[in-house]
C-alpha positions in Angstrom: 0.0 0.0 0.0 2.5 2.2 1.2 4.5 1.5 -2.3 1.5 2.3 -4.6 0.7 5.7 -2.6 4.3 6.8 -3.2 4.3 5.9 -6.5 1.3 8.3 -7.2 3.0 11.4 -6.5 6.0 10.5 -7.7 4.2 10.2 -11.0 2.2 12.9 -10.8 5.7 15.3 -10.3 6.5 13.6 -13.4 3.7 14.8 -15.3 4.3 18.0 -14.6 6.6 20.1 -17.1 10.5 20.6 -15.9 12.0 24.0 -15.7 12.4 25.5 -18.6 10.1 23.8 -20.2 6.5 24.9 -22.3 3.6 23.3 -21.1 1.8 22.1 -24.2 -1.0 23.7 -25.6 -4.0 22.3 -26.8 -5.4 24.3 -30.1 -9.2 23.6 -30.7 -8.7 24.2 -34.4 -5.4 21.9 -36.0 -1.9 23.3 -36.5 -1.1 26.2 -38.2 0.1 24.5 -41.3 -3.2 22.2 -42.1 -5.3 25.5 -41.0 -3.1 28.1 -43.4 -3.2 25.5 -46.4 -7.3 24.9 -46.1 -7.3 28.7 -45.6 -5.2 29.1 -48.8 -7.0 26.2 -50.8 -10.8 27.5 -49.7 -9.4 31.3 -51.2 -8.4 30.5 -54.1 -11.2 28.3 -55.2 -13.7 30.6 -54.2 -11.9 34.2 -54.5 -9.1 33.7 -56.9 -9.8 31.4 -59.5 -13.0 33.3 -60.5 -11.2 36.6 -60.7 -8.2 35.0 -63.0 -10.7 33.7 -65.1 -12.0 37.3 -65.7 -8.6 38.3 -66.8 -7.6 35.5 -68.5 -10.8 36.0 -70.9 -10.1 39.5 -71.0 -6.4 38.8 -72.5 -8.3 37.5 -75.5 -9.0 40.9 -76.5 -6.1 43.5 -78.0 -5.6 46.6 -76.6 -7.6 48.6 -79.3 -10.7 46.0 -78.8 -10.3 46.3 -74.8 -10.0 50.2 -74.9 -13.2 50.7 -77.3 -15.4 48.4 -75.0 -14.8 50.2 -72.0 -15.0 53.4 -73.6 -17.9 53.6 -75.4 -20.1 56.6 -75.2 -23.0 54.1 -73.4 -20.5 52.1 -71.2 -18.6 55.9 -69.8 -22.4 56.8 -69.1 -22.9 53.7 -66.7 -20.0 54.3 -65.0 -20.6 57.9 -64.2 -24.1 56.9 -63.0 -22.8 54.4 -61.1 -20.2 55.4 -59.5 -21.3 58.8 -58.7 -24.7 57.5 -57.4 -23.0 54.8 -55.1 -20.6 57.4 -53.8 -23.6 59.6 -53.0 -25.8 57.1 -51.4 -22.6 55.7 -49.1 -22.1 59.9 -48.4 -26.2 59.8 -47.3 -25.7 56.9 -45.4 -22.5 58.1 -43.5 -25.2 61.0 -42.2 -28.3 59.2 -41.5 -26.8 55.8 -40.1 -24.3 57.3 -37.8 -28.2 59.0 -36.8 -30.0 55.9 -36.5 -26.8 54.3 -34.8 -26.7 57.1 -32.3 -30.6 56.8 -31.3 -30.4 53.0 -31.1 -27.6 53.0 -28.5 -27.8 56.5 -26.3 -32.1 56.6 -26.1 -34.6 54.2 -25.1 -38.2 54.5 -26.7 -41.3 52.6 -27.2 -40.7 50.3 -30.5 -37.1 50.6 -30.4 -36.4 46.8 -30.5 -38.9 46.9 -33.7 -37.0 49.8 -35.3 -33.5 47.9 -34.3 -35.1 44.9 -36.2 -36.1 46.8 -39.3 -32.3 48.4 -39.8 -31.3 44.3 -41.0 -34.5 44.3 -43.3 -32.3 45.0 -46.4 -30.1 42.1 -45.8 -33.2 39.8 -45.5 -35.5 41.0 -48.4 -34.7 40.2 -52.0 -33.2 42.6 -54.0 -35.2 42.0 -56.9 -38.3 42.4 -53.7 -37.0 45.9 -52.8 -36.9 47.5 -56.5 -40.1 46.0 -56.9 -41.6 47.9 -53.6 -39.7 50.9 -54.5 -41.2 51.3 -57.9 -44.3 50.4 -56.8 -44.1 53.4 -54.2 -42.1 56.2 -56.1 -43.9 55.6 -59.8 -46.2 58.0 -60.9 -49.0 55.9 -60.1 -47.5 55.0 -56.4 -48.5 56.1 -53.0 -46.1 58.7 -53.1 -45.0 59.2 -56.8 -48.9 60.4 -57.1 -48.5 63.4 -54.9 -44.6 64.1 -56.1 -45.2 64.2 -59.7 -47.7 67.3 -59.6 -45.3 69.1 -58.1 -42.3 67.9 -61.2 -41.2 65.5 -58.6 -39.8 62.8 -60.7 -38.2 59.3 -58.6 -39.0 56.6 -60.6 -36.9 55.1 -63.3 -34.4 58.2 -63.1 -31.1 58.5 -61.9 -32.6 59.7 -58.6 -34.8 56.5 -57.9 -31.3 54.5 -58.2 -29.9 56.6 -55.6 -32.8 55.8 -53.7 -32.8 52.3 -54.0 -28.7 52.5 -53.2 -29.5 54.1 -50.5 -31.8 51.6 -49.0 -29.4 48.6 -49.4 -26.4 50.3 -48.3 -27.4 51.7 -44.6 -27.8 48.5 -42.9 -23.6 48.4 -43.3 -23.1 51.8 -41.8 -25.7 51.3 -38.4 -24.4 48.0 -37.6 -20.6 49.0 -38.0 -21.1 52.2 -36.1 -23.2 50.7 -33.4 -20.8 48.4 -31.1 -18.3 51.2 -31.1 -20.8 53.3 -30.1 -22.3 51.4 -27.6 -18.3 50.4 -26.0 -17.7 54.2 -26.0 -16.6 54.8 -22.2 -19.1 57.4 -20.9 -16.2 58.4 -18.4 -14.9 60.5 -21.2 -17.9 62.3 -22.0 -18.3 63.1 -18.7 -15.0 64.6 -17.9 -14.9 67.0 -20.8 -18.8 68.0 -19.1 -17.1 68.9 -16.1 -14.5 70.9 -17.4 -16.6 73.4 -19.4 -16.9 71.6 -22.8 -20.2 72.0 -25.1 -22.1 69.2 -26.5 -20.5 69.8 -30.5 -16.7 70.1 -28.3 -17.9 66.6 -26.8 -18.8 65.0 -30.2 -16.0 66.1 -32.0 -13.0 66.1 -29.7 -14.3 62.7 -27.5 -17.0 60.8 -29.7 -16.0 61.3 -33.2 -12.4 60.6 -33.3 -13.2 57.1 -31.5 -15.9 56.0 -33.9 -14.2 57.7 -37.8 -12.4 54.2 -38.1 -16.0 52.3 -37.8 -17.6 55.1 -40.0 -14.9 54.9 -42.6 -15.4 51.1 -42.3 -19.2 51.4 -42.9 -19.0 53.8 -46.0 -16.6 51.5 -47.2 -18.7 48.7 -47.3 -22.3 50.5 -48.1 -19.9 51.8 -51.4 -18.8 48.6 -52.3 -22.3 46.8 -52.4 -24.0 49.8 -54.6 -21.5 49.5 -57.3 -21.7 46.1 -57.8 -26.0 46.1 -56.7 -28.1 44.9 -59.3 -31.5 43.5 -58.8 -32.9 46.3 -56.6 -31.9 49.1 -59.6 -33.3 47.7 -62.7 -36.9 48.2 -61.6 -36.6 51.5 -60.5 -33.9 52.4 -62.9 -36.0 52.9 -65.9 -32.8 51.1 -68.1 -32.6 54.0 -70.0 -28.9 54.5 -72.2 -26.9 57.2 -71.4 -29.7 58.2 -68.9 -30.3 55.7 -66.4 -28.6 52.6 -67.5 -25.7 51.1 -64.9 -23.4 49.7 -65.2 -23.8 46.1 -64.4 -26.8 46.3 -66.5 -24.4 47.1 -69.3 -22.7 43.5 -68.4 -25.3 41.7 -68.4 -26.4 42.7 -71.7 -23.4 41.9 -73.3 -23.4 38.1 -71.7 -26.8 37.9 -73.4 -25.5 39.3 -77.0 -22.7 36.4 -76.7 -20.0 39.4 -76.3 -18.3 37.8 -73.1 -15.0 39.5 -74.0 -16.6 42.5 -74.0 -18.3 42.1 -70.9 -15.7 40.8 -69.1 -13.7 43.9 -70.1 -16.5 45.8 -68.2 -16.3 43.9 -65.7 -12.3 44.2 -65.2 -12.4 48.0 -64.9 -15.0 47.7 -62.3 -12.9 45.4 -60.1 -10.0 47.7 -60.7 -11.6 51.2 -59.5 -13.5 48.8 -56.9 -10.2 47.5 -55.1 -8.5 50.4 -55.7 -11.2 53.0 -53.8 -11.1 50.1 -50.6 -7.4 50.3 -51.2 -7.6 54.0 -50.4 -10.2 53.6 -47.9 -8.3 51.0 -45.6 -5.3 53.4 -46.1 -7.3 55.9 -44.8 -8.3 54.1 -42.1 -5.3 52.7 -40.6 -3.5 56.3 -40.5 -6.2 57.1 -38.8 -5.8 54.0 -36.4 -2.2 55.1 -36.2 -3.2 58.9 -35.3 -5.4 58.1 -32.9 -2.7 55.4 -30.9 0.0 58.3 -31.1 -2.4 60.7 -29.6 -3.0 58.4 -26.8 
């Protein structure tokens, strides 16, 4: 008896690590290698290979052929409609979500948890649902195009209804980026600046702002990038007029269906192109401003 019981802890000291030694840990996911090379492997397929397709069938083309598709008088419409109403919609949505963000987290009112609800409504409806709706409210015939086209109020299937519809898809992206910062802010800030003097606008843009730009540049980054590539919410509202309200995904698709895939994947290529290189600028952006905001504290 007396053998076994000083046998246990002299097994049980030999269990333990030695000096100088790491005590092993235990990873809940495999090794680094087998998790980097699935990581690597799932990437490519998904992400890669799709987008070196695109340019491998746009290598088919010479440079003359390549610069008259993109170039057109109908495809340099598109892109000015669509760029400059996805850059307006994500500027409107900077506005109004930090708004909505700011309500959600710092007041408390009856139906809030039904307006919190609503914000994700655009990620759960159909695309192809909202244009519909939209149309069906902003035409001239709508519940609200009747009353706006009176007054020379025009929405519907012009360049202004796309903005609207842009707008609708896009805000989700700016509330719920903005929100979590928001709602981590430490109040202890905001009430140290009260008690030495400062205003309510010296508050917000010397405490609050500065903490959440990164979040906001985040959201606008992401509301951008889904209303340049949007499709099935624009066409109904869009009217799909050339060189008037035709975007350009539309002019893609329209290609694809006259057989022209060079063509439309020549489209397609500088849209990727000023796409990555506008998040290129915007994460630039937003890590000097991480960097500013760590050397000020």
């Amino acid at each position: 008896m007396s053998a076994v019981t000083s046998a246990a802890p002299s097994a049980a000291m030999a269990a333990q690590p030695r000096a100088g030694q790491k005590r092993p840990t235990r990873r809940v996911l495999p090794g680094f290698r087998l998790t980097l090379g699935y990581t690597v492997l799932y990437l490519s397929l998904i992400v890669l290979v799709p987008l070196s397709a695109l340019f491998l069938k746009t290598f088919t083309l010479t440079w003359e052929q390549f610069w008259l598709a993109v170039t057109s008088p109908r495809v340099m419409a598109s892109y000015r409609l669509t760029f400059g109403a996805s850059l307006f919609a994500a500027l409107v949505n900077l506005v109004f979500g930090l708004l909505l963000a700011w309500v959600l987290v710092r007041y408390k009112f009856p139906g809030k948890k039904i307006v919190d609800a609503l914000v994700d409504l655009p990620f759960a409806l159909p695309t192809a649902v909202a244009g519909i709706a939209l149309t069906a409210l902003l035409a001239g015939n709508g519940w609200i195009g009747q009353y706006l086209e009176p007054l020379g109020i025009k929405l519907a299937f012009t360049p202004a209804g796309v903005v609207i519809a842009l707008i609708f898809i896009g805000l989700p992206f700016v509330v719920r980026t903005v929100q979590p910062v928001l709602e981590d802010a430490e109040k202890e800030l905001e009430e140290a600046a009260t008690s030495l003097g400062a205003t309510r606008l010296q508050i917000f843009t010397k405490v609050i702002f500065p903490h959440i730009m990164p979040a906001l540049l985040t959201g606008f980054a992401m509301a951008f990038a889904r209303a340049i590539g949007e499709y099935g919410s624009v066409i109904f509202i869009a009217g799909n007029m050339p060189m008037i309200s035709e975007i350009t995904p539309l002019i893609i698709i329209g290609k694809l269906e006259q057989y022209d895939y060079a063509g439309a994947t020549a489209v397609a290529v500088v849209m990727l192109v000023l796409s990555f290189t506008l998040l290129l600028v915007i994460n630039a952006l937003q890590a000097w401003q991480r960097r500013h905001l760590g050397a000020a504290s």
